[in-house]
MARBA-3410 file (N, C-alpha, C, O; in Angstrom, 1 decimal):
165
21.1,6.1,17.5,21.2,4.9,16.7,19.9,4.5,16.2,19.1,4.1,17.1 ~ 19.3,4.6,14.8,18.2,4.0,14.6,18.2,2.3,14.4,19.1,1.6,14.2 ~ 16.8,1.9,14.6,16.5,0.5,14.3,16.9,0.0,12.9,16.8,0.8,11.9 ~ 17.3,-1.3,12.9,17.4,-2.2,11.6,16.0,-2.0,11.0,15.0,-1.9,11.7 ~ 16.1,-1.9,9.5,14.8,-1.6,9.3,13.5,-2.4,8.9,12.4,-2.0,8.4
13.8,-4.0,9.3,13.6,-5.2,9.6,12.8,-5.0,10.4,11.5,-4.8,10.3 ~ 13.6,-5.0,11.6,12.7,-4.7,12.8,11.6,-3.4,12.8,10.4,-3.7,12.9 ~ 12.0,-2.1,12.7,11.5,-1.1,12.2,9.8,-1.4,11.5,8.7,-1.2,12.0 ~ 10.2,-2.0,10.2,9.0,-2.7,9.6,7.9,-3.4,10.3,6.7,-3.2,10.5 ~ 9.0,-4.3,10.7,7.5,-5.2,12.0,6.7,-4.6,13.1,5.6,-4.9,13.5
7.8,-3.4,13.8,6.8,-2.5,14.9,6.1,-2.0,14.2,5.0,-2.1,14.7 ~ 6.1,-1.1,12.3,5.2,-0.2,11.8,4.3,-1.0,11.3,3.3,-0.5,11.0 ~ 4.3,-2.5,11.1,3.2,-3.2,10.6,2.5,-3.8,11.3,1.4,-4.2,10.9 ~ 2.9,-4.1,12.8,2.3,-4.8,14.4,1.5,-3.1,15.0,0.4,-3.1,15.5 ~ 2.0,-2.5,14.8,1.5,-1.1,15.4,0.0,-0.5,14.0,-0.8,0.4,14.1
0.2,-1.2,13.1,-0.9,-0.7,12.1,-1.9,-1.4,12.5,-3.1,-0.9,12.6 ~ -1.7,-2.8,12.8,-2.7,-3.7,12.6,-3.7,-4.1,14.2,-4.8,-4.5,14.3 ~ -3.0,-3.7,15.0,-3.6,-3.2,16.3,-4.4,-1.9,16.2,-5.2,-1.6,17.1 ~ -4.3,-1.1,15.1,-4.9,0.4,15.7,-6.0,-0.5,13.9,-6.9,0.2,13.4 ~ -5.8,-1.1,13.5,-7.2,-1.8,12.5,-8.1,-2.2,13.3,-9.2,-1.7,13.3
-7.8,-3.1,14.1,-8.7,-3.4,15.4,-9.5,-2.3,16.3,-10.7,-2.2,16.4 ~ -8.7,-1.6,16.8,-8.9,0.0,17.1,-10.3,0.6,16.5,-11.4,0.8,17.1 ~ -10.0,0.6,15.2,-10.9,1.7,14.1,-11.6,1.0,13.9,-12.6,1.6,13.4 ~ -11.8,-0.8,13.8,-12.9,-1.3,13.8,-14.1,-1.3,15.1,-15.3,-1.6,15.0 ~ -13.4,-1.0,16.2,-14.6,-0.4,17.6,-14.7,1.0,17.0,-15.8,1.5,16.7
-13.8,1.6,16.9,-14.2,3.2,17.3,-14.8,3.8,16.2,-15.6,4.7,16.3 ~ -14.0,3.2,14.6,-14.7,4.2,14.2,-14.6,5.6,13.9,-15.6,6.3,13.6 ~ -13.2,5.9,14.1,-12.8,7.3,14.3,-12.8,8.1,13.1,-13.1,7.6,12.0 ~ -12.6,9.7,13.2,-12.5,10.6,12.6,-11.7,11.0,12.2,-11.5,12.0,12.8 ~ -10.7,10.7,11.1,-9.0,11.0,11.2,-9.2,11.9,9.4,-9.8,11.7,8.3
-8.1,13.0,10.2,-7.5,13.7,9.0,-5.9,13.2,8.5,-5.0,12.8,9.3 ~ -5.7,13.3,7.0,-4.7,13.3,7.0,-4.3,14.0,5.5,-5.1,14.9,5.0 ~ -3.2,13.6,4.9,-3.1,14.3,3.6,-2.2,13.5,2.8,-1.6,12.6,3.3 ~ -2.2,13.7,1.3,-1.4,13.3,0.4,-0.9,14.2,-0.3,-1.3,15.3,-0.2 ~ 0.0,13.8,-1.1,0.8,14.8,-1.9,1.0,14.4,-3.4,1.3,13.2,-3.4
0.9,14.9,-4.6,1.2,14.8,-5.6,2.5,15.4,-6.3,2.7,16.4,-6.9 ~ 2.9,14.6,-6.1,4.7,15.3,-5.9,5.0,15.1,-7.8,5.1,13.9,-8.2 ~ 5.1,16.0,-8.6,5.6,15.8,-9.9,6.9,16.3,-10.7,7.4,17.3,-10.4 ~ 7.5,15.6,-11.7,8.7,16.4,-12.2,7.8,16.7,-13.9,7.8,15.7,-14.7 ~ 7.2,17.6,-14.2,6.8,17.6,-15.2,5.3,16.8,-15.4,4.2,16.7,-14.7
5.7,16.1,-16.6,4.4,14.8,-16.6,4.2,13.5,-16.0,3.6,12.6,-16.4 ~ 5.6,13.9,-14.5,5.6,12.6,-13.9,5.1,12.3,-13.1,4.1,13.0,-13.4 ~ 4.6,11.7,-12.1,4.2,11.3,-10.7,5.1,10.5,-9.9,5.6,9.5,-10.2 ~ 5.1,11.1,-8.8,5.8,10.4,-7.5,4.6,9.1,-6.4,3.9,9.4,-5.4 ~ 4.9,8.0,-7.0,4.3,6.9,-6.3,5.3,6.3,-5.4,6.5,6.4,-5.5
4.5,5.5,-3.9,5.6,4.8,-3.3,4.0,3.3,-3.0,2.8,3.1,-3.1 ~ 5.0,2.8,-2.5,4.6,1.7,-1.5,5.0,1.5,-0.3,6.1,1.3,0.2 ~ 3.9,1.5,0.1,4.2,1.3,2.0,4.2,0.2,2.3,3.4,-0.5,1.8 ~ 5.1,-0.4,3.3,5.8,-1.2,3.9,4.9,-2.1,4.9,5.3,-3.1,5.4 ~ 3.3,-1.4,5.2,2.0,-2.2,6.2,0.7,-1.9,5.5,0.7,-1.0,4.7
-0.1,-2.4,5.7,-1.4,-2.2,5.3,-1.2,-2.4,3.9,-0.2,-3.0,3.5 ~ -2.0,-2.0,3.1,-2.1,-2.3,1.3,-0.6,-2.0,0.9,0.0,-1.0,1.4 ~ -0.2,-2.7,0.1,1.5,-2.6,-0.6,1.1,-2.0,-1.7,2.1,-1.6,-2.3 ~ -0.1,-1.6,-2.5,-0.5,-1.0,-3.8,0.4,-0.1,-3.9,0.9,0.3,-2.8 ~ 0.8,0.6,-5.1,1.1,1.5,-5.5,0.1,2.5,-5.0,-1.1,2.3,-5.2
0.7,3.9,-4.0,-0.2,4.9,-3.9,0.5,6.2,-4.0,1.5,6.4,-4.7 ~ -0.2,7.2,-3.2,0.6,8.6,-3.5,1.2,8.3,-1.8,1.0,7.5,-0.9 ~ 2.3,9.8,-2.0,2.7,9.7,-0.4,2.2,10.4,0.6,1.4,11.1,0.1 ~ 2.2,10.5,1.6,0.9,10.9,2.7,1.4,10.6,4.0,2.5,10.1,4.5 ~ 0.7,10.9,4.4,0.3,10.3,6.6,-0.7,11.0,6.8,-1.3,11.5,5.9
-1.0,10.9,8.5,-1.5,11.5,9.2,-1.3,13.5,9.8,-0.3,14.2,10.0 ~ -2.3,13.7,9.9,-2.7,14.8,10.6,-1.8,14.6,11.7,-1.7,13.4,12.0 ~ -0.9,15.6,12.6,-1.0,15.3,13.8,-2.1,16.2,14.7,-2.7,17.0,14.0 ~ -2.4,16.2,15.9,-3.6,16.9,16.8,-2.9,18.5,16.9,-1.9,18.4,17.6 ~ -3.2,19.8,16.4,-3.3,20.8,16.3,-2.6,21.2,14.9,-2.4,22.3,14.5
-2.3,20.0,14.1,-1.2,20.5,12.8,-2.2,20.8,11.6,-3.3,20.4,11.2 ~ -1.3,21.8,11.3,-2.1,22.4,9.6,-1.9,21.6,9.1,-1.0,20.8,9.6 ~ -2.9,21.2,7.7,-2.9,20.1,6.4,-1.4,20.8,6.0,-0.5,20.2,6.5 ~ -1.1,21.9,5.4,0.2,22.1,4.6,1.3,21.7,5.8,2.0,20.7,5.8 ~ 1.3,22.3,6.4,2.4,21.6,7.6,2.7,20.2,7.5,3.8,19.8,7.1
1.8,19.4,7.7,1.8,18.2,7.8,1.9,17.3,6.4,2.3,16.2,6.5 ~ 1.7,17.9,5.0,2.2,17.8,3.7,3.9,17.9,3.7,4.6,17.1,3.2 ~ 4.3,18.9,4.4,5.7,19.1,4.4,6.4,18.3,5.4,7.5,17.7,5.2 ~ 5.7,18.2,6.5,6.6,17.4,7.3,6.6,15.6,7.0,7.3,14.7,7.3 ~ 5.5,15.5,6.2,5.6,13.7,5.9,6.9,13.4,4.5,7.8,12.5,4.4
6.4,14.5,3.7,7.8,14.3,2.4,8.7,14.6,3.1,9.7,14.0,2.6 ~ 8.9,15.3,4.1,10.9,15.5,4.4,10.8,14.1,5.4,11.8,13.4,5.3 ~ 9.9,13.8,6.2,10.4,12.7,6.5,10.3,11.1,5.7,11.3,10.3,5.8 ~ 9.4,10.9,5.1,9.1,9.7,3.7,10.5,9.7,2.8,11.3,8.9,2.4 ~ 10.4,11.2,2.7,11.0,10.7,1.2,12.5,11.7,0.8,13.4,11.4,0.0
12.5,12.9,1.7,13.6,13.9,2.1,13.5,14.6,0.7,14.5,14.9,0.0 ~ 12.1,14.8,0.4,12.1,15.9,-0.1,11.5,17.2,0.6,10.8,17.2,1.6 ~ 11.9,18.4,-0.1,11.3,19.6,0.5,10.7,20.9,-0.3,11.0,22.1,-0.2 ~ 10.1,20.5,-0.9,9.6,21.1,-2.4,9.1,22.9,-1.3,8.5,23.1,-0.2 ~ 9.8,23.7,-2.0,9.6,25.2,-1.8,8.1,25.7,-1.9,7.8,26.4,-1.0
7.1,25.3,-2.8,5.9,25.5,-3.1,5.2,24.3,-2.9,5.5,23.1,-3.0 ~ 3.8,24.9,-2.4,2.5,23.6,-2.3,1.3,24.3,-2.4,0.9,25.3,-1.9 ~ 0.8,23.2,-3.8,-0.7,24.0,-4.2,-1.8,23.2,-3.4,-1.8,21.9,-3.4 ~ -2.8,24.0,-2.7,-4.1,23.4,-2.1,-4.9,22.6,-3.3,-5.5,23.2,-4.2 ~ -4.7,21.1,-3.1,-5.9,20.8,-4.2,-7.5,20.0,-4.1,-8.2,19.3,-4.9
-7.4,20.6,-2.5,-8.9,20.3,-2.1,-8.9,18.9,-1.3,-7.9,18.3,-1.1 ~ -10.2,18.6,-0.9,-10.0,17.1,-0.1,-11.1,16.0,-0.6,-12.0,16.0,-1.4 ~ -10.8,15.2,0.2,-11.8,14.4,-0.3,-11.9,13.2,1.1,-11.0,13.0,1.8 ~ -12.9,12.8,1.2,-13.7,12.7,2.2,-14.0,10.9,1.5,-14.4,10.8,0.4 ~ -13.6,9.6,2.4,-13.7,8.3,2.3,-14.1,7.3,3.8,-14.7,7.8,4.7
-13.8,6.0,3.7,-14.0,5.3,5.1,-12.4,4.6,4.2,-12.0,4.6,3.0 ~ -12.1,4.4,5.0,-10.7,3.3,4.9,-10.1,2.4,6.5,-9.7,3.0,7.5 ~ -10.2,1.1,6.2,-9.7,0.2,7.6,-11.1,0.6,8.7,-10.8,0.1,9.8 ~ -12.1,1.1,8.7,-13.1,1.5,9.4,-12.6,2.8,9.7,-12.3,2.8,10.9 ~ -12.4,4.1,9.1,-11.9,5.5,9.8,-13.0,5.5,8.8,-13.5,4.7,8.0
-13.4,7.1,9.3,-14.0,8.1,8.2,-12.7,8.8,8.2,-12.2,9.1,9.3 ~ -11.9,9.1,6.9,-11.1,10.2,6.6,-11.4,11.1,5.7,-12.0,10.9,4.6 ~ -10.9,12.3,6.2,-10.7,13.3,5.4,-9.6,13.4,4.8,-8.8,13.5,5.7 ~ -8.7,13.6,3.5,-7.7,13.6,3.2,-7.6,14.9,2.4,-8.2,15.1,1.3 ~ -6.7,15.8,3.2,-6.3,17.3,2.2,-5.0,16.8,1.1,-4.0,16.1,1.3
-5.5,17.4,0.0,-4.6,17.1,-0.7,-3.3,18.1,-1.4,-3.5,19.3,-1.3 ~ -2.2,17.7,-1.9,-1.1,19.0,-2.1,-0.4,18.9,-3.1,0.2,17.9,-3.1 ~ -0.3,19.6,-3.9,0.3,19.2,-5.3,1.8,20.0,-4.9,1.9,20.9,-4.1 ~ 3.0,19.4,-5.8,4.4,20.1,-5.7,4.9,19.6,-6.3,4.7,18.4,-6.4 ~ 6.0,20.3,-7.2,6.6,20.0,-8.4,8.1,20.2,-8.1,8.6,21.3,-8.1
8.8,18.7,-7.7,9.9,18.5,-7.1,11.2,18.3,-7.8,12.3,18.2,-7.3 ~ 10.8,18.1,-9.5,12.0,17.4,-10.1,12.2,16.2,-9.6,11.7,15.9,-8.5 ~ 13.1,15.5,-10.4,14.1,14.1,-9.9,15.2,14.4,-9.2,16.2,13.7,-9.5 ~ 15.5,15.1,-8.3,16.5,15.1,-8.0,16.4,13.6,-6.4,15.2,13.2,-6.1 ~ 17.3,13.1,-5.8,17.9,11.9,-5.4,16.7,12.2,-4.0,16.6,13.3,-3.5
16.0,11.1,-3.5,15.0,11.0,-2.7,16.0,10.1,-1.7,16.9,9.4,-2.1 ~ 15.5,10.3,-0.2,15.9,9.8,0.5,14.6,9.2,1.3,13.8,9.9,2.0 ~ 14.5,7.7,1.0,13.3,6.6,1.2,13.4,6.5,3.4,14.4,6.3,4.0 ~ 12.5,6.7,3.7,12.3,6.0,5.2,11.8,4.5,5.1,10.7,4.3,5.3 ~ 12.6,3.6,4.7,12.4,2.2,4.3,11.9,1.7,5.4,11.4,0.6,5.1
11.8,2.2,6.8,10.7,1.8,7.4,9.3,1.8,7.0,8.7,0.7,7.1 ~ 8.9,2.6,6.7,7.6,2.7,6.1,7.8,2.6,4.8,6.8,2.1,4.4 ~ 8.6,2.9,3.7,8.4,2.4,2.3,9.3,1.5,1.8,10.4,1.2,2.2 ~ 8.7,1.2,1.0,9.5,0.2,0.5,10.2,0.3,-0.7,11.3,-0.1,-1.0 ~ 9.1,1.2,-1.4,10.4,1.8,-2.7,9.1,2.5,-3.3,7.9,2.2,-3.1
9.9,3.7,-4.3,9.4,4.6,-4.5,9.5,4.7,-6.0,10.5,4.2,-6.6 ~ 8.5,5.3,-6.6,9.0,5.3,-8.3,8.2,6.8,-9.1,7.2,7.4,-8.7 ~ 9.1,7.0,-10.4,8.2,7.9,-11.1,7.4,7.3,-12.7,8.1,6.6,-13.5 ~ 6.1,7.7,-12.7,5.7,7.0,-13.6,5.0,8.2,-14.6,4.6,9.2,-14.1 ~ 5.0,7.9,-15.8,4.1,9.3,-16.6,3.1,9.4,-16.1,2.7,8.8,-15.1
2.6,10.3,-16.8,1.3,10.6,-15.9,-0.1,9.9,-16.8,-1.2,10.0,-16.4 ~ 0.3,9.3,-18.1,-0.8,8.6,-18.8,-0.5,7.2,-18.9,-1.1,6.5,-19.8 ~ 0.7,6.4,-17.9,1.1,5.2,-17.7,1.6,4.7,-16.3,2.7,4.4,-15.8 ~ 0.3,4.9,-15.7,0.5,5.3,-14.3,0.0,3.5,-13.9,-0.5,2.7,-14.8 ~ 0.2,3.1,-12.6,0.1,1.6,-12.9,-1.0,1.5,-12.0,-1.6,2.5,-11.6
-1.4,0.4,-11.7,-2.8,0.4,-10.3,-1.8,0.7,-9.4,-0.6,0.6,-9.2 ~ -3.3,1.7,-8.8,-3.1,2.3,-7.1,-3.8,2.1,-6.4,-4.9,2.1,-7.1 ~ -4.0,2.0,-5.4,-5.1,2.0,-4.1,-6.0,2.7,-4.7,-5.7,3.3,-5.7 ~ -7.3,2.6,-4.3,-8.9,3.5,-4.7,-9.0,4.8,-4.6,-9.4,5.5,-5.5 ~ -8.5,5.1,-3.2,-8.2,6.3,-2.7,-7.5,7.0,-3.6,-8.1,7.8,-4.2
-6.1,6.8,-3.9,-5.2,7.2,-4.7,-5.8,7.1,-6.0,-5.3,7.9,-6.9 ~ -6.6,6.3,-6.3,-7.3,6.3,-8.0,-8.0,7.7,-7.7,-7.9,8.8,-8.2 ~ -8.3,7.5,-7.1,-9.8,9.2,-6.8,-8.9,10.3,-6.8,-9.0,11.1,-7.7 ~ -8.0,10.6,-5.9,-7.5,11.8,-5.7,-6.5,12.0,-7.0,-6.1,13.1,-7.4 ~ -6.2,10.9,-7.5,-5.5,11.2,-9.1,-6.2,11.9,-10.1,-5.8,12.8,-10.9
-7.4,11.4,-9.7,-8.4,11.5,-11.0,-9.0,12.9,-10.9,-9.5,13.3,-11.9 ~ -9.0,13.7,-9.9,-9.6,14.6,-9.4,-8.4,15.6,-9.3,-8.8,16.8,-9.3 ~ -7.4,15.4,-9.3,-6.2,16.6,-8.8,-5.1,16.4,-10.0,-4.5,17.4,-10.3 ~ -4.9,15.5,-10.7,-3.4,15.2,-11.5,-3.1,16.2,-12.3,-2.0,16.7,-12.6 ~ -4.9,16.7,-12.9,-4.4,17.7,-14.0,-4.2,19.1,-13.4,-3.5,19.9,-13.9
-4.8,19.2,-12.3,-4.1,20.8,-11.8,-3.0,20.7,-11.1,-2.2,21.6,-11.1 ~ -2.8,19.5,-10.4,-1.1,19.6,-9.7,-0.6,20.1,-10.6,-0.3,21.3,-10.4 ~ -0.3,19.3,-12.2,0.6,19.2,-13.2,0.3,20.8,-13.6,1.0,21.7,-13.2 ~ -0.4,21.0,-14.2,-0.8,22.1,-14.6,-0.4,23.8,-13.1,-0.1,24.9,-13.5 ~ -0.3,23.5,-12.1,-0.1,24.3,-11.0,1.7,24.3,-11.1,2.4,25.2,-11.0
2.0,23.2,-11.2,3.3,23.1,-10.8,4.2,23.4,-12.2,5.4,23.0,-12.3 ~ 3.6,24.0,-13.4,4.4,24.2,-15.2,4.5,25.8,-14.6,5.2,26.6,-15.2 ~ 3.7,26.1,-13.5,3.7,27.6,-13.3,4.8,28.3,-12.6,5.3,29.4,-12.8 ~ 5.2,26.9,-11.3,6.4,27.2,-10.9,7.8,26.1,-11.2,8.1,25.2,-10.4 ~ 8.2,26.2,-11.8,9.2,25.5,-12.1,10.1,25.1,-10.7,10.2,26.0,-9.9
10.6,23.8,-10.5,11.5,23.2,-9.7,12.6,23.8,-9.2,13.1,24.8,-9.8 ~ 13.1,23.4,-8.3,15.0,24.3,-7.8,15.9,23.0,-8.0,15.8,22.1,-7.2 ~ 16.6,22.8,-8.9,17.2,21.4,-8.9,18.7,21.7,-8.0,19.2,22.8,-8.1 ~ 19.3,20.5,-7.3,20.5,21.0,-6.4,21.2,21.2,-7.5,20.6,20.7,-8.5 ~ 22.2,21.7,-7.7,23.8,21.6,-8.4,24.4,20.4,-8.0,25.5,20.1,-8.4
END
């Protein structure tokens, strides 16, 4: 039986803001990743449900022994219930956010529109935007747009999508 996603919300937004506190002592070293999920000249943006509500890309955490592509795969099947067959390495990029130093590996994949299944615990809604009417995003997500959008897009015209029937 999962939680109301009400409640759901407030543990992932009481549990974010405790571990802000956290990373303002420690200071930590955290990996994680984002993904550039496209149907063409689209982009896949969401907003998360704690911390900045900006429009960003979708992402998490590293977990402790997991590959960057692993962990690209396991955050979209769980975010968003996609499972894109292909993922292009598109390098990382290295920031401070909430007091972390992160590293964030990045992954481009070209998913089509086909019907997303939202974890509205953590998002709140999800959207596709062109790729030259793209709206404000987080800084982070401005950077790694700016630096990856045209080879995702360009990586992913190479393999074309699997759309369900």
């Amino acid at each position: 039986m999962s939680l109301p996603v009400t409640v759901k919300r407030l543990g992932i937004r009481a549990a974010y803001r405790a571990l802000q506190v956290v990373w303002l002592v420690t200071r930590p070293r955290k990996q994680g990743v984002k993904c550039v999920l496209t149907d063409r000249d689209r982009v896949l943006l969401v907003r998360h449900s704690y911390g900045c509500r900006d429009w960003d890309l979708p992402g998490g955490a590293i977990k402790r022994g997991e590959a960057p592509r692993h962990a690209a795969r396991r955050e979209m099947d769980e975010e968003l219930g996609v499972r894109p067959p292909h993922w292009v390495p598109l390098g990382s990029v290295a920031g401070r956010n909430d007091h972390r130093r992160d590293t964030i590996h990045v992954f481009g994949a070209q998913v089509g529109e086909g019907p997303l299944r939202l974890d509205l615990g953590e998002l709140l809604t999800a959207g596709w935007f062109q790729r030259d009417e793209l709206p404000e995003v987080r800084p982070l997500a401005a950077h790694v747009l700016r630096h990856t959008l045209g080879r995702a897009i360009d990586a992913a015209a190479h393999r074309p999508a699997r759309r369900a029937a």
